[in-house]
N, C-alpha and C positions, 0 to 999 in steps of 0.2 A: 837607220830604220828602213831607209826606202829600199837596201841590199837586202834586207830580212825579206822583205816583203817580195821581193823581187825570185831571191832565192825559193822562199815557200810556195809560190807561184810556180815556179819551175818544177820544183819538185811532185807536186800535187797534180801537173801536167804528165810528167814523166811516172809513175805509178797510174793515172787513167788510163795511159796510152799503152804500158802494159795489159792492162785488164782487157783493154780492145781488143788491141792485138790477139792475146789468147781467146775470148771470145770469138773472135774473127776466126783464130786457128779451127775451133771446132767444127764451126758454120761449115769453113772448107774443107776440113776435111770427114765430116759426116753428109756433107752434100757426096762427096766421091764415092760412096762404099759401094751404093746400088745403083746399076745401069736405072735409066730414069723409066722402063716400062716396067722394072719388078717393083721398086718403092721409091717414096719419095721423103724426103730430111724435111719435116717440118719446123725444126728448133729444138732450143733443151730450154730448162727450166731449172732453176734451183730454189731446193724444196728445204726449209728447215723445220725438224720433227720435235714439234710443243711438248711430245709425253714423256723427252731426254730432258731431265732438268739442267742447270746452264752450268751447274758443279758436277755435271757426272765426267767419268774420266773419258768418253768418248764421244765422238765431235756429232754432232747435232745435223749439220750438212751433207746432201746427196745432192747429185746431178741425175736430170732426166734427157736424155736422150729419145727425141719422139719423131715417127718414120710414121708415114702411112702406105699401105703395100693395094698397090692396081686391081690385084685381085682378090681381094677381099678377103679371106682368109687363109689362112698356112695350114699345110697337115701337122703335125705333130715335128715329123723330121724337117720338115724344112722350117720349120719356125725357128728349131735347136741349132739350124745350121745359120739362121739369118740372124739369131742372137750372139752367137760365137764370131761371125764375119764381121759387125759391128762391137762387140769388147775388143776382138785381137785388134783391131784397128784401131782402137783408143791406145791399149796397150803396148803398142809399137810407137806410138809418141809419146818418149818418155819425157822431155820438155814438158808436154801436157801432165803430164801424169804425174811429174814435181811439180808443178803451178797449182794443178788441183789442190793437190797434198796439202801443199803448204797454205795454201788459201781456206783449208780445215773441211775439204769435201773427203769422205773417208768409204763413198760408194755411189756409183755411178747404174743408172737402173736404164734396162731400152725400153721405150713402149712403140708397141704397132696400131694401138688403140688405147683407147679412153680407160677399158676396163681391167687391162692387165702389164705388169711392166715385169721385167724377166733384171737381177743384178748382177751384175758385171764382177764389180770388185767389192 
């Protein structure tokens, strides 16, 4: 009994530490994309959407990716170019982007603000 426990213990340790780790990955590598006077990596959030019912065949879960930029707002082209800088850089850690997967996130959104988020995948 006390190897059960012992083992389940371990195991339950070793799947959190996963989850950190990847957590961690994103932290560092969405802190890196923008030198620190263009934007700044405020965190992600994970969003699951109530109006997917829990039998539909597509997964429920998104990630937010959220950046606040120094100067206050983007033109048009640099905003398409600071959304692309930030997906190709998810996209290029494909590690991350099987963890995602398989962890049932099936789209990943940037925002620069509160009121608009631009999607990735």
């Amino acid at each position: 009994m006390a190897h059960r426990n012992l083992l389940a213990s371990l195991l339950a340790t070793i799947v959190l530490s996963a989850t950190n780790a990847h957590a961690e990955n994103i932290d560092i590598l969405m802190s890196s994309v923008f030198p620190p006077d263009e934007a700044t990596y405020i965190g992600f959030e994970s969003v699951e959407r109530e109006d997917i019912p829990v039998s539909a065949a597509v997964e429920r879960k998104y990630l937010i990716v959220d950046f606040r930029l120094q100067s206050g707002q983007l033109q048009s082209e640099q905003l398409q170019a600071s959304v692309h800088k930030v997906c190709m850089t998810l996209l290029k850690d494909r590690d991350l982007i099987r963890h995602l997967s398989d962890s049932g996130y099936d789209m990943v959104s940037v925002a620069f603000d509160r009121r608009s988020q631009f999607d990735c995948l």
